[in-house]
Backbone of each chain as nested JSON, in Angstrom:
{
  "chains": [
    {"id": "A", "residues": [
      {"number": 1, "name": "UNK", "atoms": {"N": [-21.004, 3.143, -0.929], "CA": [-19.562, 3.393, -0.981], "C": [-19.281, 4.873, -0.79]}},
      {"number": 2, "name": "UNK", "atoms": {"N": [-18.089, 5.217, 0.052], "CA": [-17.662, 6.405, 0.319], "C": [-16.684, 6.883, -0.685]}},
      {"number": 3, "name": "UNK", "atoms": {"N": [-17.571, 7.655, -1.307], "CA": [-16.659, 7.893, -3.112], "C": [-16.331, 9.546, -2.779]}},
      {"number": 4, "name": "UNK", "atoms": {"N": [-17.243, 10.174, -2.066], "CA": [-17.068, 11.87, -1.871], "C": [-15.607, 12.28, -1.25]}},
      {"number": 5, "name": "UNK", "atoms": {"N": [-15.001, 11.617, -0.345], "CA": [-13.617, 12.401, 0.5], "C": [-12.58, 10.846, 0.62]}},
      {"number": 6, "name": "UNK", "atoms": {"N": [-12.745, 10.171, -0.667], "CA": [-11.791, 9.101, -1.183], "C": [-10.438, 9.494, -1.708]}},
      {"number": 7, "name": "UNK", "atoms": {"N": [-9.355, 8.484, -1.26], "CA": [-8.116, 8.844, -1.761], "C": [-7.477, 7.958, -2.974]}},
      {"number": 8, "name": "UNK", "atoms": {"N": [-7.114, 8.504, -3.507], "CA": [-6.09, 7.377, -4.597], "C": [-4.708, 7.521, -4.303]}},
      {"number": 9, "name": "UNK", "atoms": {"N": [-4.638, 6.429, -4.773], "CA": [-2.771, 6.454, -4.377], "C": [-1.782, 5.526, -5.753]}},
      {"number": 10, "name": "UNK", "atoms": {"N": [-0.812, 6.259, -6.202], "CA": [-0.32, 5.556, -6.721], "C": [0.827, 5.662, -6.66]}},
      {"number": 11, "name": "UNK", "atoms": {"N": [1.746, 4.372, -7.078], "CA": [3.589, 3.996, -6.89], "C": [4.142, 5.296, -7.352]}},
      {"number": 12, "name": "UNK", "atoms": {"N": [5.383, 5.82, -6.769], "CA": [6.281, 6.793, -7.362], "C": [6.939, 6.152, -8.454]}},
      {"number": 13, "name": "UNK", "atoms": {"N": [7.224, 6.771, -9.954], "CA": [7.87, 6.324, -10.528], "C": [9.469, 5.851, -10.247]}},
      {"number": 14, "name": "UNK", "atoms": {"N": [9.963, 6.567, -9.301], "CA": [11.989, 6.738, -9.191], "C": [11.391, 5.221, -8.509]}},
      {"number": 15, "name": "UNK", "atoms": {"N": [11.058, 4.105, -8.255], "CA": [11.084, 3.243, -7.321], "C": [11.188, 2.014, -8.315]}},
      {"number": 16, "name": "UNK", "atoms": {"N": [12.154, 0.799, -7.967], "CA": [12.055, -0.688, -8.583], "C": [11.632, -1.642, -7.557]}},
      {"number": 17, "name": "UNK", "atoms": {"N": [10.674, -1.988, -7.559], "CA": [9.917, -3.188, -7.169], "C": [9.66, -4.379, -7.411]}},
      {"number": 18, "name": "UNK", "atoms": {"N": [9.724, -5.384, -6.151], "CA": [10.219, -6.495, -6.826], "C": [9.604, -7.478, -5.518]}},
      {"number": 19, "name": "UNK", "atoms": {"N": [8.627, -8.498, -5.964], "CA": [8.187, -9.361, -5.106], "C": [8.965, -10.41, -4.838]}},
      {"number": 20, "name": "UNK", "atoms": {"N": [9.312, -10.793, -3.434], "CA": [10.583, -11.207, -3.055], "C": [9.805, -12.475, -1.846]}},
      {"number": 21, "name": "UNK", "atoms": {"N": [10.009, -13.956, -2.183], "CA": [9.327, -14.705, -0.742], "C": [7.975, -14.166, -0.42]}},
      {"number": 22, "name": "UNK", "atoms": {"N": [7.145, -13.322, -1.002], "CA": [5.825, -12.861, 0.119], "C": [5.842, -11.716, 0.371]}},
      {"number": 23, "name": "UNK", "atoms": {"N": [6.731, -10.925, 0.16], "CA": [7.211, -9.539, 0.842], "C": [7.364, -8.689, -0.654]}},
      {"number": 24, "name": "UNK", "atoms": {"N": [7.17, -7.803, -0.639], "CA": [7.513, -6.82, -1.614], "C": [8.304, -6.071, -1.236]}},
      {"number": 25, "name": "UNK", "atoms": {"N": [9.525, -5.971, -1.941], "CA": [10.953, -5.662, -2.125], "C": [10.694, -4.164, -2.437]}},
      {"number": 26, "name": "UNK", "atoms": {"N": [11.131, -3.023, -2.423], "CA": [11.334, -1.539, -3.509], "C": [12.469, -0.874, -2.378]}},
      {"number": 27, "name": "UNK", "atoms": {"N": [13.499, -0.312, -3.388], "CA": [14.493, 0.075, -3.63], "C": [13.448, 1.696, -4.514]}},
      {"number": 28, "name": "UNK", "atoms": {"N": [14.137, 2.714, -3.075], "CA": [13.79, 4.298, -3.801], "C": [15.117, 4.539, -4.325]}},
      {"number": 29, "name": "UNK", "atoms": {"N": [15.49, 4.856, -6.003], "CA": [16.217, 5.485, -6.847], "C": [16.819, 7.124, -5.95]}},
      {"number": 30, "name": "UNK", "atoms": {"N": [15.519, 7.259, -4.981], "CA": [15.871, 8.485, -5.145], "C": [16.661, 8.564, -3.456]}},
      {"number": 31, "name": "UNK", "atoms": {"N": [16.862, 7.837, -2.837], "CA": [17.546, 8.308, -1.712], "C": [18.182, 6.818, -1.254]}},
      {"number": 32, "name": "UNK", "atoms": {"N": [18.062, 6.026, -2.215], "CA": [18.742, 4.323, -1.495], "C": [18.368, 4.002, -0.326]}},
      {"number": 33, "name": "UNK", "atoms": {"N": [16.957, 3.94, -0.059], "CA": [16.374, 3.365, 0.919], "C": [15.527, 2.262, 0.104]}},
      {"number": 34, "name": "UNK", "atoms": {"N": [15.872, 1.123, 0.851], "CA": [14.943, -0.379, 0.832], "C": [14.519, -0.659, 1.522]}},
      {"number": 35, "name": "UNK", "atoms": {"N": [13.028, -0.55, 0.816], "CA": [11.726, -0.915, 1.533], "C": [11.391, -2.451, 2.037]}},
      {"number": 36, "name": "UNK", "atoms": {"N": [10.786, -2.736, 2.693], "CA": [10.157, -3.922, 2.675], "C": [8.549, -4.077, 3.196]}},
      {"number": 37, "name": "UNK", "atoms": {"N": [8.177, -4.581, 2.523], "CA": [6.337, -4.635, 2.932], "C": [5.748, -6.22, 3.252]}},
      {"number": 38, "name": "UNK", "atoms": {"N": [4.925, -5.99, 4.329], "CA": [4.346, -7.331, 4.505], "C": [3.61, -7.824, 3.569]}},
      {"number": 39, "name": "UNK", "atoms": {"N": [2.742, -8.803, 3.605], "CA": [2.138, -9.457, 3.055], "C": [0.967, -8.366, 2.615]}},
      {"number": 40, "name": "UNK", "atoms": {"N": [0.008, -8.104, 3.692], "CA": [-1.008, -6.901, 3.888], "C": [-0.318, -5.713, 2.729]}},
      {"number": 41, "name": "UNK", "atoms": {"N": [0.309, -5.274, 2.842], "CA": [0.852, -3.802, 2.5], "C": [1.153, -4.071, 1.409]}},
      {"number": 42, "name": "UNK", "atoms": {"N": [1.872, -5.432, 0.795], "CA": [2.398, -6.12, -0.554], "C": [0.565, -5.748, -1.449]}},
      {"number": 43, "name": "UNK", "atoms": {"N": [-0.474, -5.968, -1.158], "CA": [-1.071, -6.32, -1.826], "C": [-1.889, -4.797, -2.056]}},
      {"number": 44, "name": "UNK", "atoms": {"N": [-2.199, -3.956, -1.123], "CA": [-2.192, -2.646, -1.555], "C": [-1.038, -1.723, -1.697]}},
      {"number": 45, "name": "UNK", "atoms": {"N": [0.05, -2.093, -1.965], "CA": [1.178, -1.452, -2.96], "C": [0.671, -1.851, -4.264]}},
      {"number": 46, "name": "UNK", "atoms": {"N": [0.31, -3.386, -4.81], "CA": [-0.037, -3.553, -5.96], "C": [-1.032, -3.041, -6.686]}},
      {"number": 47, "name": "UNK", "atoms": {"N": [-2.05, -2.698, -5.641], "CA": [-2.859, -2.533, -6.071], "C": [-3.083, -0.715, -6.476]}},
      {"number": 48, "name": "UNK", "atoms": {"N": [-1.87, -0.271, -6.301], "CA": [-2.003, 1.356, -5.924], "C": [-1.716, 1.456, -7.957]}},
      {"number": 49, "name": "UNK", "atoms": {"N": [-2.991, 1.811, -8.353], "CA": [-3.157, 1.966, -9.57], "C": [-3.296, 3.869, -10.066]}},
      {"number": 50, "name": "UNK", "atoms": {"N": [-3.694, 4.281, -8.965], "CA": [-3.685, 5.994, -9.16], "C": [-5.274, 6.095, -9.547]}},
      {"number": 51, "name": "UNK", "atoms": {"N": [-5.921, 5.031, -9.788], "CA": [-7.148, 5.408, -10.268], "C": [-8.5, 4.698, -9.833]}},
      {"number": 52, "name": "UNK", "atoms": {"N": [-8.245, 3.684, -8.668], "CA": [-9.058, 2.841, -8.085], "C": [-9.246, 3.484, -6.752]}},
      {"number": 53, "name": "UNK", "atoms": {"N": [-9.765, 4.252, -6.239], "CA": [-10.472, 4.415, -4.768], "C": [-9.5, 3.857, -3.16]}},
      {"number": 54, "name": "UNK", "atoms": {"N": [-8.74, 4.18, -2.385], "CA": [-8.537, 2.706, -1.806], "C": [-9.374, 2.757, -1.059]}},
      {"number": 55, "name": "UNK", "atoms": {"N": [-10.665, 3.224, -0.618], "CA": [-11.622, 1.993, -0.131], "C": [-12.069, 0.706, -0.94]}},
      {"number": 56, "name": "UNK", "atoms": {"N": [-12.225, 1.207, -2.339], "CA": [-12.342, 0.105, -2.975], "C": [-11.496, -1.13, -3.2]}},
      {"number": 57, "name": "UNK", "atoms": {"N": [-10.0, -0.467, -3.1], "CA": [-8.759, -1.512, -3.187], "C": [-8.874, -2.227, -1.743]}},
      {"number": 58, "name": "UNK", "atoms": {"N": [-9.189, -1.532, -0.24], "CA": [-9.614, -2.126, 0.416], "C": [-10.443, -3.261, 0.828]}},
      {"number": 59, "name": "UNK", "atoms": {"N": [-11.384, -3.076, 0.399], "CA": [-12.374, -3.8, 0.397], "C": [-12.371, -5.103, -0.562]}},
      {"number": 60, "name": "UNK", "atoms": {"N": [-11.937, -4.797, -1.911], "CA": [-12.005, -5.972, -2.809], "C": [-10.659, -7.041, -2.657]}},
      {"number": 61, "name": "UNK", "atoms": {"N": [-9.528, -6.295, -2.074], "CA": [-8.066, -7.106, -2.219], "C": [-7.698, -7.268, -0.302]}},
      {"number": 62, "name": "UNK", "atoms": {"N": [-8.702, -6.747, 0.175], "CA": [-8.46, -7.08, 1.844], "C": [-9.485, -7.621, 2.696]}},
      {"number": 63, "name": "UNK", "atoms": {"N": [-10.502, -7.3, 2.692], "CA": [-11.609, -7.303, 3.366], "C": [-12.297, -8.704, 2.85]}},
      {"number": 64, "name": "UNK", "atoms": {"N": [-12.205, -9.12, 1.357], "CA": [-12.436, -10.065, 0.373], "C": [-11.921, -11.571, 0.873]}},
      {"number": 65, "name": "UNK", "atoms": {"N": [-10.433, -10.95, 1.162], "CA": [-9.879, -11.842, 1.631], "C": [-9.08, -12.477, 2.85]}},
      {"number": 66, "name": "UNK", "atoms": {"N": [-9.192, -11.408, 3.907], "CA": [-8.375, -11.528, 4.918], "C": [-10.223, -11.356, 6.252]}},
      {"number": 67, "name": "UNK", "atoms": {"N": [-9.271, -11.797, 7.29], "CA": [-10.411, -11.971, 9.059], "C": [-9.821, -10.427, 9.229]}},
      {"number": 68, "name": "UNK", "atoms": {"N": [-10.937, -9.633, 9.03], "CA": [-10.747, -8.428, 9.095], "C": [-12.005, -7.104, 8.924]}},
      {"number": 69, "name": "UNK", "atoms": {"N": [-12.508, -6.323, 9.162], "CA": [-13.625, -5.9, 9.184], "C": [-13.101, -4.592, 8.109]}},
      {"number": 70, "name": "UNK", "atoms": {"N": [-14.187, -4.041, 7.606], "CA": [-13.894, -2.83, 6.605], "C": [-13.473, -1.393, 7.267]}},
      {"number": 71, "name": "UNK", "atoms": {"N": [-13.999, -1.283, 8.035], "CA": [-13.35, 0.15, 9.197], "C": [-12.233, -0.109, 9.718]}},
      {"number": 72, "name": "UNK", "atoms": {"N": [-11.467, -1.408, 10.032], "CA": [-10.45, -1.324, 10.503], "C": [-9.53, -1.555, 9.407]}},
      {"number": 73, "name": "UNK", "atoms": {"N": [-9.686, -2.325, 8.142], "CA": [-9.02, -2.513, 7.254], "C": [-8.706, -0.838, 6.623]}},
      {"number": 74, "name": "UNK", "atoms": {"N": [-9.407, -0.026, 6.409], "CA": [-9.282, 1.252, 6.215], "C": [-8.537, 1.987, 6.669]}},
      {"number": 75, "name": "UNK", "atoms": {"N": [-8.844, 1.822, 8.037], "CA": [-8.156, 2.743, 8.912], "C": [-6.336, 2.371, 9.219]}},
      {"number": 76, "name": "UNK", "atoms": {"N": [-6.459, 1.199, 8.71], "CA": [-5.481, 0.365, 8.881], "C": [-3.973, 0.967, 7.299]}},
      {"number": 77, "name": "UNK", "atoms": {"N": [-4.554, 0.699, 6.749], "CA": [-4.922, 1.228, 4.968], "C": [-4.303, 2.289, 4.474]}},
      {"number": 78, "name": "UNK", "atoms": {"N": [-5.175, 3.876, 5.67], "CA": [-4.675, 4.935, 4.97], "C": [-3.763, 5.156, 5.959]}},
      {"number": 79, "name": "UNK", "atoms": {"N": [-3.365, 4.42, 7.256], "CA": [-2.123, 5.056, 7.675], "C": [-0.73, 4.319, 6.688]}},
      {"number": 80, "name": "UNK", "atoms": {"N": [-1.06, 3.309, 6.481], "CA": [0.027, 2.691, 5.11], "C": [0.438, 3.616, 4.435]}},
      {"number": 81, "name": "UNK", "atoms": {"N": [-0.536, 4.172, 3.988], "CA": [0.054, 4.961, 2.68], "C": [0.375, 5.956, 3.561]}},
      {"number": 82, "name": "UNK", "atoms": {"N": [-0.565, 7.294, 3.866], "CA": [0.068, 8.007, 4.254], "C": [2.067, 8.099, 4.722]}},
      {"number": 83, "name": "UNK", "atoms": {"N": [1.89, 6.935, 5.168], "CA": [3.366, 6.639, 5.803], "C": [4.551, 6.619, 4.92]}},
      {"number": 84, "name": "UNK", "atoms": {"N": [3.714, 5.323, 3.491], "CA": [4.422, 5.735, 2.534], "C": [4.788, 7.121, 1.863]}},
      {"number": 85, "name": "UNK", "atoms": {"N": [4.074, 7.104, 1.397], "CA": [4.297, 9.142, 0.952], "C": [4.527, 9.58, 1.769]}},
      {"number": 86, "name": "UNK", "atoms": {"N": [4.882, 10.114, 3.063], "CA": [5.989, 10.106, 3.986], "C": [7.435, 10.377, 3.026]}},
      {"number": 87, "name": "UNK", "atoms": {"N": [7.21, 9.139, 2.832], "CA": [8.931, 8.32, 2.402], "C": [9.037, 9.034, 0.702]}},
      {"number": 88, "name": "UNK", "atoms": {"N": [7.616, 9.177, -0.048], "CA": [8.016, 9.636, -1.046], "C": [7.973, 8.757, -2.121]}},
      {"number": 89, "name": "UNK", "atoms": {"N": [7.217, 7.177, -1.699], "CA": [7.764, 5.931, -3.016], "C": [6.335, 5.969, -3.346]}},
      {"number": 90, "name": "UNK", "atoms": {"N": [4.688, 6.363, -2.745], "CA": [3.523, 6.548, -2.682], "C": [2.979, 7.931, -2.769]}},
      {"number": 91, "name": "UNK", "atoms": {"N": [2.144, 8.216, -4.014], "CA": [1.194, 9.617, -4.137], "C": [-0.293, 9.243, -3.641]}},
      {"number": 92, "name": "UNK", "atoms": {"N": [-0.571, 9.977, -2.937], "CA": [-1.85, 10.405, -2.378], "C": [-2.48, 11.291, -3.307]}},
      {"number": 93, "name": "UNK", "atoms": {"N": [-3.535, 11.138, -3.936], "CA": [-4.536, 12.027, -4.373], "C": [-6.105, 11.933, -4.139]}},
      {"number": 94, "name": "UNK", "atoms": {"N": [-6.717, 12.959, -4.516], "CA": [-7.94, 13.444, -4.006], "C": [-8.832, 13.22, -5.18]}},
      {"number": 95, "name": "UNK", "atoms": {"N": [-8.036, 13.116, -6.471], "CA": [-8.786, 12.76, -7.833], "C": [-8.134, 11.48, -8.211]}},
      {"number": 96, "name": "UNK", "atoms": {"N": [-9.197, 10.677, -9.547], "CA": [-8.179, 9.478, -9.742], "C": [-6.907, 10.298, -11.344]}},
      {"number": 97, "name": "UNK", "atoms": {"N": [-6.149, 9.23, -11.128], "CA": [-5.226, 10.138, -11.657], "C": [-5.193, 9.536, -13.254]}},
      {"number": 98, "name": "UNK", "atoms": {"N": [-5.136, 10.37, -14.126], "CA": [-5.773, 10.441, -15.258], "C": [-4.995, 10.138, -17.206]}}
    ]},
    {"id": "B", "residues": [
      {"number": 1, "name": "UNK", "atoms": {"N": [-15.38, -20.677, 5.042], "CA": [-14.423, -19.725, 5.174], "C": [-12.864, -19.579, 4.35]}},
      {"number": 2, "name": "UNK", "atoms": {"N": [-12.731, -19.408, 3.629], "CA": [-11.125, -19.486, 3.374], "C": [-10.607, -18.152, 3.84]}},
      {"number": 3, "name": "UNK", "atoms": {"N": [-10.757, -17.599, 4.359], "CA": [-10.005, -15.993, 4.596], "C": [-9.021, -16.178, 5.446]}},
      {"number": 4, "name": "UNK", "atoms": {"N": [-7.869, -15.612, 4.725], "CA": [-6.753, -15.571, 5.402], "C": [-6.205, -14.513, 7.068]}},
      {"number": 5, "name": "UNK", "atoms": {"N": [-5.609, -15.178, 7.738], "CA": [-5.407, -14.322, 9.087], "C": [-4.88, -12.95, 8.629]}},
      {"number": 6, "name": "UNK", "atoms": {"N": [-5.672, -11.935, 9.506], "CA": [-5.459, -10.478, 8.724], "C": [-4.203, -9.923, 9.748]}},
      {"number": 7, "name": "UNK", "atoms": {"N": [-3.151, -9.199, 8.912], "CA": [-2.099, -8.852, 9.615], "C": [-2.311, -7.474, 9.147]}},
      {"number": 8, "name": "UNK", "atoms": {"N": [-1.74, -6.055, 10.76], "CA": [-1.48, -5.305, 9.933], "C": [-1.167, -4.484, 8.866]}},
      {"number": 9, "name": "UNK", "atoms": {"N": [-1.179, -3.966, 8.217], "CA": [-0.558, -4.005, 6.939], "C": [0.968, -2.474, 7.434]}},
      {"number": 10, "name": "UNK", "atoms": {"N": [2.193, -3.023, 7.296], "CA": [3.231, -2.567, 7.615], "C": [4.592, -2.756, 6.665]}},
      {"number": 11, "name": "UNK", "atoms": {"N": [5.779, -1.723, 6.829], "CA": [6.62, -2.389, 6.411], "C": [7.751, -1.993, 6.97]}},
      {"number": 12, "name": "UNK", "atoms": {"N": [9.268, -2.427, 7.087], "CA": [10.131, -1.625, 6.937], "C": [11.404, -1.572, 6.213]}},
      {"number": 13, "name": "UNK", "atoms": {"N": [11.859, 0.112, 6.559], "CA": [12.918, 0.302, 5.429], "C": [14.488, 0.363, 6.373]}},
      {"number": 14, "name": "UNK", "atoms": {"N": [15.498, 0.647, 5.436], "CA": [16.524, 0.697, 5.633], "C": [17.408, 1.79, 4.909]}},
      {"number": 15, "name": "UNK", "atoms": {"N": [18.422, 2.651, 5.074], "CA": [19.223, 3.113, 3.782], "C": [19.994, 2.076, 3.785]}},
      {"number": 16, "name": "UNK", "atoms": {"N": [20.936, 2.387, 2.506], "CA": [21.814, 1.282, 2.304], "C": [23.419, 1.629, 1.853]}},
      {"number": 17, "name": "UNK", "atoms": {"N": [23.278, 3.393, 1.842], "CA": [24.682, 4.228, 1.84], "C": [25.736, 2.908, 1.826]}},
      {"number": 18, "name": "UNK", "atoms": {"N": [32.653, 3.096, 2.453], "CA": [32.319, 4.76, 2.615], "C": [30.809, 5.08, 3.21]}}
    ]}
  ]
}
């Protein structure tokens, strides 16, 4: 496992989230933008604990379960987030958060 | 096999802002 240049990520607090049909619903407090996430993205939003690896969230909540290979699920993964934190509803960190 | 068909993982937003 690639534990040395791993990211964590976890939910912004200003955000209400809300699993909606399959889709995960969030509403940012902080600028009234509503999100919507697929199925894929629903399940590493959930999983964005601040303190689990996401290769590891990768691998155990995607790769586990979806026709999908681990390099692309990754790669797939950190442009998610990145994108999120973008927006500001997702933290990126370099440590797990404590 | 049970693994489900793998979809991007994506989403999108909207404002919702008189």
């Amino acid at each position: 496992m690639n534990q040395g240049n791993d990211k964590y990520i976890s939910r912004s607090k200003s955000v209400a989230a809300r699993m909606l049909g399959g889709e995960m619903m969030i509403m940012s407090t902080w600028d009234s933008t509503l999100f919507s996430l697929n199925q894929t993205a629903s399940v590493i939003w959930k999983a964005a604990d601040g303190a689990t690896p996401l290769r590891d969230i990768v691998e155990r909540e995607i790769v586990a379960n979806f026709e999908v290979d681990s390099e692309t699920a990754y790669r797939d993964a950190l442009e998610l987030v990145e994108e999120l934190a973008q927006h500001g509803i997702l933290k990126i960190a370099d440590e797990p958060h404590r | 096999s049970s693994k489900k068909p793998y979809q991007k993982p994506s989403f999108r937003h909207e404002k919702i802002f008189q």
